[in-house]
C-alpha positions in Angstrom: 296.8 -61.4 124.9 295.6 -60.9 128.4 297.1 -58.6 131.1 295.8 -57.5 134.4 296.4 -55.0 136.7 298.5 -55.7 140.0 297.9 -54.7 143.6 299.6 -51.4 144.4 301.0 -51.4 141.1 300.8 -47.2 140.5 303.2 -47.2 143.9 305.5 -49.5 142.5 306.0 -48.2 139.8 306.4 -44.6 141.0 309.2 -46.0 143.1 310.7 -47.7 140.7 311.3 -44.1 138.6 312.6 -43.0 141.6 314.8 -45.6 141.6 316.6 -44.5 138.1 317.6 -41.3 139.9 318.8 -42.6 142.7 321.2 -44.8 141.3 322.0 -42.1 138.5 322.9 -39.8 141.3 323.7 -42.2 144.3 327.4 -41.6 144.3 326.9 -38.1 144.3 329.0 -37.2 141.6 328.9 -33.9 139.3 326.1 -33.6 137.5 327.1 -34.1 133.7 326.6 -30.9 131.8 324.3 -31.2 128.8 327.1 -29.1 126.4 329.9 -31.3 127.5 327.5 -34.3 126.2 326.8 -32.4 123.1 330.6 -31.6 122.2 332.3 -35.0 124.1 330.3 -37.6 123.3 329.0 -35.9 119.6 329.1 -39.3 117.9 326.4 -40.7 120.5 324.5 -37.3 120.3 324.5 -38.2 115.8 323.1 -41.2 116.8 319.9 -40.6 118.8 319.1 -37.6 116.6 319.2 -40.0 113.7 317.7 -42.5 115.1 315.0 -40.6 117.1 314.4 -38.5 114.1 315.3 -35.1 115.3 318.0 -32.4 115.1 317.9 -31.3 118.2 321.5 -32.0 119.8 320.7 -30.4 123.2 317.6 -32.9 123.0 319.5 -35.8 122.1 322.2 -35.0 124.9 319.2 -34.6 127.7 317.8 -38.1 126.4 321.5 -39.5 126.9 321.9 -38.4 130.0 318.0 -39.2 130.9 318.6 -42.8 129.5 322.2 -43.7 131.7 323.7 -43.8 127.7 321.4 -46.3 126.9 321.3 -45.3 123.6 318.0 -47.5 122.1 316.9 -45.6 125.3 317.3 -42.6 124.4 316.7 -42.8 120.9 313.1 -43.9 122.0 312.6 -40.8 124.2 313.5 -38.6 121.6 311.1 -40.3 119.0 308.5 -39.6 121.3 309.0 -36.0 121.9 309.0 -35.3 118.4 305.6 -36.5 117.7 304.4 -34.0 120.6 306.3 -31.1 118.2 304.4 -29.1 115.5 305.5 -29.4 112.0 305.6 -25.7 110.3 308.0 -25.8 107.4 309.1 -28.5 105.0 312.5 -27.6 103.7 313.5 -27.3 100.5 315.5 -30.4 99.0 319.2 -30.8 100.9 322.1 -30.3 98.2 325.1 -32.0 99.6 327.1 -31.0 96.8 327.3 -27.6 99.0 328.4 -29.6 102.3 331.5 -27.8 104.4 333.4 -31.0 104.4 334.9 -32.0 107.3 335.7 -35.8 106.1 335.7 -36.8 102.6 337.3 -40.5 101.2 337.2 -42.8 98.5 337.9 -46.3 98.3 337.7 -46.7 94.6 340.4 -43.5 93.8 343.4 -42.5 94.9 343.0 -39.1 93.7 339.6 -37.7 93.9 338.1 -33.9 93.6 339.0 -32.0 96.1 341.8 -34.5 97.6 341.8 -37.2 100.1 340.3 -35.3 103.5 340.7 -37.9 106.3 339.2 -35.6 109.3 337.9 -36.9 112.7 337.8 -40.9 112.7 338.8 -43.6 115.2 339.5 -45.5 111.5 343.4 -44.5 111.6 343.7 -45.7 115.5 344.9 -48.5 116.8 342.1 -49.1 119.4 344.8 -49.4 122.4 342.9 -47.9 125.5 344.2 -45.1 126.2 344.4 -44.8 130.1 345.2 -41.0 130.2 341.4 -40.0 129.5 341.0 -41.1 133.0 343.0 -38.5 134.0 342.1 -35.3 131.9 341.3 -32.4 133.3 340.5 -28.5 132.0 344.3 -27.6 131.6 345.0 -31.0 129.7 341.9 -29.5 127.3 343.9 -26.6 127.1 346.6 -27.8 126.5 345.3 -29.5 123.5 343.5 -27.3 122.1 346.4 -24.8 122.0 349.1 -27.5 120.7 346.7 -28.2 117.7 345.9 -24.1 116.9 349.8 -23.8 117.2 350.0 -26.4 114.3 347.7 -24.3 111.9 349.8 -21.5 109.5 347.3 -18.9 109.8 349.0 -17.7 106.3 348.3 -20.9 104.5 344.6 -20.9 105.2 342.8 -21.5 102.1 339.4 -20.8 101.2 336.4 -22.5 102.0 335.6 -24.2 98.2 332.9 -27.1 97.4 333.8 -30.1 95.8 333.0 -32.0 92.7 331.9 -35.8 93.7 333.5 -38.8 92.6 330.2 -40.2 90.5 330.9 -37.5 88.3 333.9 -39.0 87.1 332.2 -42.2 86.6 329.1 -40.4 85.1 331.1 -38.0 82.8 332.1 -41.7 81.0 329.0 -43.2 81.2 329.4 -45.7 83.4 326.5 -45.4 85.6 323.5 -47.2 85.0 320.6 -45.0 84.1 317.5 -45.2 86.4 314.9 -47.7 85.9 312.1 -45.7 84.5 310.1 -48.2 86.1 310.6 -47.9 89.7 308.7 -46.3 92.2 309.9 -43.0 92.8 307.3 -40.9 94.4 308.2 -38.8 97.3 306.4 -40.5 100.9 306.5 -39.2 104.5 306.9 -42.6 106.2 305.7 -40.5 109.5 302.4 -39.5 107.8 302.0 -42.9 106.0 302.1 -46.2 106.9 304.6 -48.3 105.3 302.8 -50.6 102.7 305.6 -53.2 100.5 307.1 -53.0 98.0 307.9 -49.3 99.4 309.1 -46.6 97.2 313.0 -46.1 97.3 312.1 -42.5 99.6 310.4 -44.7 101.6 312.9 -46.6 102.0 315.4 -44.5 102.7 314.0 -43.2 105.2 313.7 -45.9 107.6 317.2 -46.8 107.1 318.4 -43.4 108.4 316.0 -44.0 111.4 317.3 -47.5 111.7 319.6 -48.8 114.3 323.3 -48.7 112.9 324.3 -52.6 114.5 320.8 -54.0 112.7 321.6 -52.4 109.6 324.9 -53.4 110.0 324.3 -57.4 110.3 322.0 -56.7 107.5 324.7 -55.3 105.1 327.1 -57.8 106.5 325.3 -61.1 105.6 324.9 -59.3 101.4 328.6 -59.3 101.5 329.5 -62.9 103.1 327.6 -64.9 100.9 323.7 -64.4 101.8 323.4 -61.6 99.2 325.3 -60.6 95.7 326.0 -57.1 96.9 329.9 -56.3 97.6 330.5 -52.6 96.7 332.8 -50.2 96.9 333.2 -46.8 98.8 332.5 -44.4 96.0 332.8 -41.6 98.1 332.1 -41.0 102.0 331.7 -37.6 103.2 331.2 -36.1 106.8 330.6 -32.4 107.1 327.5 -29.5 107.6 324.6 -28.7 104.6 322.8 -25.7 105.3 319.2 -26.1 105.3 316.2 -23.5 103.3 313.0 -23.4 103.8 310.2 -21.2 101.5 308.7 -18.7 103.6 304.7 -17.6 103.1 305.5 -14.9 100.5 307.6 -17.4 98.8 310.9 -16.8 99.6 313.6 -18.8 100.2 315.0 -18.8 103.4 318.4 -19.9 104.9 317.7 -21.0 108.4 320.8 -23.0 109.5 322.9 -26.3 108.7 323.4 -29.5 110.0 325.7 -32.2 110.5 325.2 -35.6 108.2 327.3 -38.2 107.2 326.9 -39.1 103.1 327.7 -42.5 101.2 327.9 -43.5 97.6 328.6 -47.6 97.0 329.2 -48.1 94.2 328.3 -52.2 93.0 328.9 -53.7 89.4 326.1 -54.8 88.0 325.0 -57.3 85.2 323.5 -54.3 82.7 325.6 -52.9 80.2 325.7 -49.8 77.8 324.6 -49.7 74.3 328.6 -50.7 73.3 328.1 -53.7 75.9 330.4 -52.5 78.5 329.2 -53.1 82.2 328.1 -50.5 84.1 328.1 -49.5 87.8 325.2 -48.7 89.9 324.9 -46.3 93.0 323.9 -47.0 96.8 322.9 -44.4 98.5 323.0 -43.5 102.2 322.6 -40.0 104.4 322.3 -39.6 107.8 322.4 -37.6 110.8 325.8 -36.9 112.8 329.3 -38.6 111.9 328.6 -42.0 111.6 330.2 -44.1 109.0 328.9 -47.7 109.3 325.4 -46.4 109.0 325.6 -44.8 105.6 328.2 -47.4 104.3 325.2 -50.1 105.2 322.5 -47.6 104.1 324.1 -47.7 100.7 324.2 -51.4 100.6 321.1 -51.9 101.0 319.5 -49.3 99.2 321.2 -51.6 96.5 319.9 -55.0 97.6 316.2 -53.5 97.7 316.0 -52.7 94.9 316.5 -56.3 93.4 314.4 -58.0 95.2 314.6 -61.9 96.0 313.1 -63.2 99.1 315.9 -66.1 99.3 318.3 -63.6 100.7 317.4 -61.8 103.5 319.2 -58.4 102.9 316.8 -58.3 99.3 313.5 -58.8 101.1 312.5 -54.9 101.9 310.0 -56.5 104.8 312.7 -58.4 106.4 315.4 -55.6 106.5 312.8 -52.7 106.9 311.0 -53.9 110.0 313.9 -56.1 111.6 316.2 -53.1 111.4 314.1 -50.8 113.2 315.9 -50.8 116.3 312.8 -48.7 118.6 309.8 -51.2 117.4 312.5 -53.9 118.2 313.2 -52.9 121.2 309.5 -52.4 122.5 308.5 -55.3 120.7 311.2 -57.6 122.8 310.7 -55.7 125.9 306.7 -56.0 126.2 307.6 -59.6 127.1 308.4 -58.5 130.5 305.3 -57.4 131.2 302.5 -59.3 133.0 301.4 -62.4 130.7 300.5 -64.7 133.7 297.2 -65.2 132.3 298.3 -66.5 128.8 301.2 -68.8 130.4 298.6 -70.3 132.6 296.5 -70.9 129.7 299.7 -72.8 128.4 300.0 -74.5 131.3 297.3 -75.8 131.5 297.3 -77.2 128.0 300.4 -78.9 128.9 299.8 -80.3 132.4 296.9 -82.1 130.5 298.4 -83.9 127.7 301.0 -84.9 130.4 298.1 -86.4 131.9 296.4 -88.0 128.9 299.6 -89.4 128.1 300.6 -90.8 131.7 
């Protein structure tokens, strides 16, 4: 592929940076603050980091703001940044079984360990714009705030306690399907190794929580309406913070922080059965950075379909979903084609304007 240089192209382009400020700032409205982006718009903030690959909310927020909420945008810019950062630590495996839950479901029980916790989710709305946010100011937040402390009986407050997951019930009765001994199942950094297929699951895995959530979305979607045999269940979602450890030099483990992540088990019925013959479930498994529900529902089925693999439907060939679902290479990918290409579309012009001729 052929591209060329253009005349004054340096000064063009320099204005046309200059140009994203201008018409970021041309009203000349308050600057947004990069902690009201962190705390008000903490679901886009989930996103990039995910996406992008980094904690690093007041990153992520700068990148939103950088990007005009463009958040492919964004998550791009933040993917960059973090190759530029130095890797010191690797932490110690994540339990989530030790997660302060702020949001834990099921689908597949009514009564689960732990209870029912429905926390922050637009799920139980009824999606009617509501006009008032238009309107809000500082005492309104107040206001708020205060109504929903009021609300909390300071003498009820129980303590903080970590639950039991619902595969446990399932496991206790052996219902689970065992894992295949034969599977791949070493341990890959996918940003130290290229990709090569058929990936190990931790390879996989990992580009699904890098993914972008609307590609993995449609990928999920088409399993479940007929291009794929996967239709699970919600096992059990959860939305809260895991503290993270890392081993110092003298060996030492070391509590450094937590962060947020949003957890999925799909659970899927399955043709393998027990020693007695009775069918057995198996598990789907998603994580991610920030709240965001879809992703991690999606994750975990596909982390299903991949690993029965059948190139006659799209959501079981790992290649397809793996690489189509990684919204960044997509993105630059579909947007190199506006840059210069006039000498290849010459080339093809030329190629037609003489079989029109041959043929007149």
């Amino acid at each position: 592929m052929g591209y060329f240089a253009v005349k004054g192209g340096a000064d063009a382009i320099q204005n046309s940076l200059e140009l994203l400020d201008f018409y970021r700032l041309k009203n000349a409205t308050s600057p947004l603050e990069i902690n009201q982006i962190v705390s008000q718009l903490r679901i886009a903030v989930g996103k990039i980091m995910s996406e992008g690959s980094l904690y690093a909310p007041e990153y992520a927020a700068i990148a939103i703001k950088q990007a005009e909420g463009d958040l492919l945008e964004a998550a791009f810019i933040i993917r960059a940044f973090r190759t530029t950062l130095e890797r010191r630590f690797v932490s110690e495996t994540l339990n989530t079984r030790e997660m302060f839950v702020r949001r834990k479901i099921s689908a597949s029980f009514r009564e689960i360990p732990g209870g029912q916790i429905l926390g922050p989710s637009m799920d139980y709305s009824q999606r009617i714009l509501d006009v008032k946010k238009a309107i809000e100011t500082k005492d309104t937040i107040d206001q708020i705030l205060k109504a929903f402390d009021d609300k909390i009986d300071k003498e009820k407050l129980a303590a903080i306690t970590q639950h039991d997951k619902v595969i446990d019930l399932l496991n206790k009765d052996g219902l689970i399907q065992k894992a295949n001994t034969d599977e791949d199942r070493r341990l890959t950094d996918i940003t130290r190794e290229a990709i090569r297929f058929p990936a190990p699951r931790s390879a996989r895995l990992q580009m699904m929580t890098r993914s972008e959530t609307g590609a993995l979305m449609s990928m999920g979607y088409s399993s479940m309406r007929g291009f794929g045999s996967v239709h699970p269940t919600v096992g059990e979602l959860r939305y809260g913070s895991v503290p993270v450890r890392i081993k110092d030099p003298r060996g030492r483990i070391r509590y450094i922080g937590a962060v947020e992540v949003t957890e999925a088990e799909m659970i899927t019925g399955t043709k393998k059965h027990n020693d007695k013959g009775a069918a057995l479930f198996s598990i789907g498994y998603g994580l991610c950075f920030g709240q965001n529900d879809t992703k991690v529902i999606c994750m975990g089925i596909l982390d299903t379909t991949l690993r029965n693999p059948d190139t006659n439907m799209p959501a079981n060939d790992q290649e397809f979903v793996l690489y189509h679902s990684e919204g960044i290479e997509a993105m630059g990918f579909t947007n190199h084609l506006k840059l210069p290409h006039y000498v290849t579309f010459q080339s093809s012009l030329n190629n037609v304007r003489e079989a029109v001729e041959r043929n007149k």
